[in-house]
N, C-alpha and C positions, 0 to 999 in steps of 0.2 A: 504494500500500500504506500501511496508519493501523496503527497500537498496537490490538490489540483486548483484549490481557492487558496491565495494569499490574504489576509485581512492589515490593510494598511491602516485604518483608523486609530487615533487615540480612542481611551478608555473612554466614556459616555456620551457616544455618537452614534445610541439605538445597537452597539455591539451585540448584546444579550439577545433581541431581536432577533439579530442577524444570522447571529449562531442557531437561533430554532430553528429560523425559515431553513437555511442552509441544510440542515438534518432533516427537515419536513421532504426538502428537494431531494433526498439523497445522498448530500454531501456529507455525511457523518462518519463516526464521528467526527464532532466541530472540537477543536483546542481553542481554551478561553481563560480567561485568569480564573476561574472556576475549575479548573482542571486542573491547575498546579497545587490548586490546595488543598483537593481531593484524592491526590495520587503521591501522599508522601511513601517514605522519601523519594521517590526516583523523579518525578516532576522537578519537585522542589531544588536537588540535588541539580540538575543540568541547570537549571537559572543560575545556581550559585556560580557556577562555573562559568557562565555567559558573564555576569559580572564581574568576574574576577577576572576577564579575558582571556580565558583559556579558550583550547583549539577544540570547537562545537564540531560533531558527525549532527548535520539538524535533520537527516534522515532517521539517525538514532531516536534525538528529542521526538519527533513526528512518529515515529513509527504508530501503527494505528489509527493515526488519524487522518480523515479526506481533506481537510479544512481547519483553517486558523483563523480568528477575529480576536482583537482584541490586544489589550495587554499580556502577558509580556511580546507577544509575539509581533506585536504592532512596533515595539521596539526595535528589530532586528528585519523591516519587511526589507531591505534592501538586500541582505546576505538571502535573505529564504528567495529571494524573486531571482537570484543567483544560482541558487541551488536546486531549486524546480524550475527549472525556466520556462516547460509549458504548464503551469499553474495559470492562473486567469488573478486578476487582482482585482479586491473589491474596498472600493476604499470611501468609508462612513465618514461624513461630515454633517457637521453644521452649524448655524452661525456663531458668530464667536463669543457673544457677550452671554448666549444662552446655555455654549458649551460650559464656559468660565461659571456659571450659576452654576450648573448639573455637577463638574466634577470640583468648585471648590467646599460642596457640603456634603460631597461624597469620597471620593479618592483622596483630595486634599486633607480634607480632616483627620483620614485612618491615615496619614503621614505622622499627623503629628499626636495621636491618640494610641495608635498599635500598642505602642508597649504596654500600656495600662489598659488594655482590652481584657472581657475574661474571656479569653481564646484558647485552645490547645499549644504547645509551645512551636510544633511546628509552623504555627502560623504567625506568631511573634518571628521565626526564622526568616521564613520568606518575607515579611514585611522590612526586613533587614537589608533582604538582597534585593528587594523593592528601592527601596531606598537607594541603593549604590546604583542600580541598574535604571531605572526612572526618573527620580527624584533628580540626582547629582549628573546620570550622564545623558537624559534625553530634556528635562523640564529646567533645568539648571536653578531651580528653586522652586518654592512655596508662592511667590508674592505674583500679583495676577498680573504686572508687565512680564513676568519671565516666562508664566505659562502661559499666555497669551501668545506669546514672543513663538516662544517654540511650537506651537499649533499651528500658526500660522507657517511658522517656516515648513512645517512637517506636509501640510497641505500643499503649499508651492511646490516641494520638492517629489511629492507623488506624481504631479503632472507633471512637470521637468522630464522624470527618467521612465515611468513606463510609458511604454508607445502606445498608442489613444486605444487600438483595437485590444490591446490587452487587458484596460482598467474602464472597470465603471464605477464611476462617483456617484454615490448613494447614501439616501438614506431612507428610513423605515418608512417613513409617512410617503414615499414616491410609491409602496407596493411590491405588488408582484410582478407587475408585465414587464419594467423595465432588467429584474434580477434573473427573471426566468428566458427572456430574450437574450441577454446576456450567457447565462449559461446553458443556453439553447435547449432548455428543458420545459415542458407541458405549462401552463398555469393550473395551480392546484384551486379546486374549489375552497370555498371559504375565507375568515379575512386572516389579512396577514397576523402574522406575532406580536404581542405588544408586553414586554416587560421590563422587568432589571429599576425601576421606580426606585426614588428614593430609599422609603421601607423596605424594598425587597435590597437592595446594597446591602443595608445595616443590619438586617436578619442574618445576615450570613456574618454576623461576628457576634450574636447577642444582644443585637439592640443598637440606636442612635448613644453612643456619648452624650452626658448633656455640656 
């Protein structure tokens, strides 16, 4: 099994979405920062190493899986579009000052909250290698020029280097026709996925911090 969908997007840009439909379509399983901290240690364990800059096999990381969205993997779309090079790339956006709302009361906050989560310890680890890997080498901070800063650049630079027939720019609320066109598969009856909400974020560490 190879990568056949790349997911270029930063973390909440309808990712969660993206990953159903994606598995609704077939492409499954989807890799998603839900899968790193589901699959200790051997998830967890290859990010660390991605951080630390050691030498990645991302056939290895991937194995099993059709499809990637999301974080960590939105991190590294440049090597993975490298490494699968007929994968298709599907790259989530949307506008900026809505994104900067979504992820600084979500992703942002479990920056600076993780360690004092009641979480398993594994997941205080990865929020570690989150950190090195996110935080310091893709967001270059917390404060909302920086990640502003880097969204932006991240978006430019999807359209820069893959070539137009390879990437569709999307997001949840455009549907089905344009993703299924794209990966030249049926329209499925029914409406599309809609999750990963605020609430549903923070479920998955015990709750909103206050």
């Amino acid at each position: 099994m190879t990568l056949k969908v790349i997911g270029s997007g930063f973390g909440r840009t309808g990712t969660m979405s993206t990953k159903m439909a994606l598995e609704q379509l077939g492409f499954g399983p989807c890799h998603h920062m839900v899968e790193v901290m589901e699959n200790p240690p051997v998830q967890p364990a290859f990010w660390a190493g991605v951080a630390d800059g050691k030498p990645v096999d991302w056939a290895e990381v991937f194995d099993g899986y059709t499809s990637q969205v999301d974080f960590p993997g939105a991190a590294v779309w440049q090597d993975l579009s490298r490494a699968f090079p007929d994968a298709k790339v599907i790259h989530t956006e949307r506008p900026e000052e809505a994104w900067w709302a979504s992820f600084s009361t979500t992703i942002g906050k479990f920056f600076t909250t993780f360690e004092d989560l009641p979480v398993p310890p594994h997941i205080i680890d990865i929020g570690r290698t989150m950190d090195r890997l996110l935080l310091q080498g893709v967001l270059g901070g917390l404060d909302r020029d920086s990640a502003v800063a880097a969204y932006r650049r991240n978006n430019e630079m999807v359209r820069a280097t893959i070539p137009a027939e390879r990437l569709l720019v999307f997001t949840p609320s455009d549907g089905w026709d344009p993703l299924c066109a794209f990966l030249n598969v049926p329209v499925p009856t029914g409406d599309f996925p809609r999750s990963n909400a605020r609430d549903e974020f923070w479920a998955l560490f015990g709750g909103e911090p206050a």
